[in-house]
C-alpha positions in Angstrom: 0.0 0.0 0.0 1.0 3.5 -1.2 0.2 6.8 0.7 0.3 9.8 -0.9 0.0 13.6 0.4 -2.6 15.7 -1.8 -3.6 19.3 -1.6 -6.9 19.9 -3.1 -7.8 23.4 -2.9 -7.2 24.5 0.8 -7.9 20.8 2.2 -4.2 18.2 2.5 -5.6 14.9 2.6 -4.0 11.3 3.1 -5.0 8.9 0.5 -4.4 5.5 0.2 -3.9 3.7 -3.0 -2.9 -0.1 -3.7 0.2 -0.6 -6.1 -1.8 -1.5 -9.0 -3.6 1.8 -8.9 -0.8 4.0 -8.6 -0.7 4.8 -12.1 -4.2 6.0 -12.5 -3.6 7.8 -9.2 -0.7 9.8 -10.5 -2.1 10.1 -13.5 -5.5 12.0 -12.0 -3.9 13.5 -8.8 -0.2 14.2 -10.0 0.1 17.8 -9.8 -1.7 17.6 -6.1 0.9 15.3 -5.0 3.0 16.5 -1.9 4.7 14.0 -0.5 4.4 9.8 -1.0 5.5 7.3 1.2 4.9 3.7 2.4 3.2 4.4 6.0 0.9 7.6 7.3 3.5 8.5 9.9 6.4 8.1 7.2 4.3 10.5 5.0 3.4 12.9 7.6 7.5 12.9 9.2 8.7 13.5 5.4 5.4 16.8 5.1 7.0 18.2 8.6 10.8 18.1 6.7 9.6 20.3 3.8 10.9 23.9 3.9 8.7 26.4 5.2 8.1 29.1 2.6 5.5 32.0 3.4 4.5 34.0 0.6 2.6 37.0 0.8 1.1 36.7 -2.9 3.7 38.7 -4.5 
């Protein structure tokens, strides 16, 4: 089982998707993608070692 980090709109989400869908998944969701991993907590501990950058729209 994959888990993948998606932003859609102002909502992250967790999603899980089996190996044989991953494809399709990257295909739909590609651009959304954040961060992947093989566990939740592995895909939340790599989301907390992304750089924060605050941007002010500029």
């Amino acid at each position: 089982m994959l888990y993948f980090l998606i932003k859609i709109e102002n909502e992250l989400q967790v999603r899980s998707v089996m190996p044989e869908d991953e494809l399709l998944f990257r295909l739909l969701y590609g651009q959304k993608i954040l961060v992947e991993g093989g566990s939740i907590p592995d895909v939340l501990q790599q989301f907390d070692e992304l750089p924060l950058i605050i941007s002010n729209g500029v």
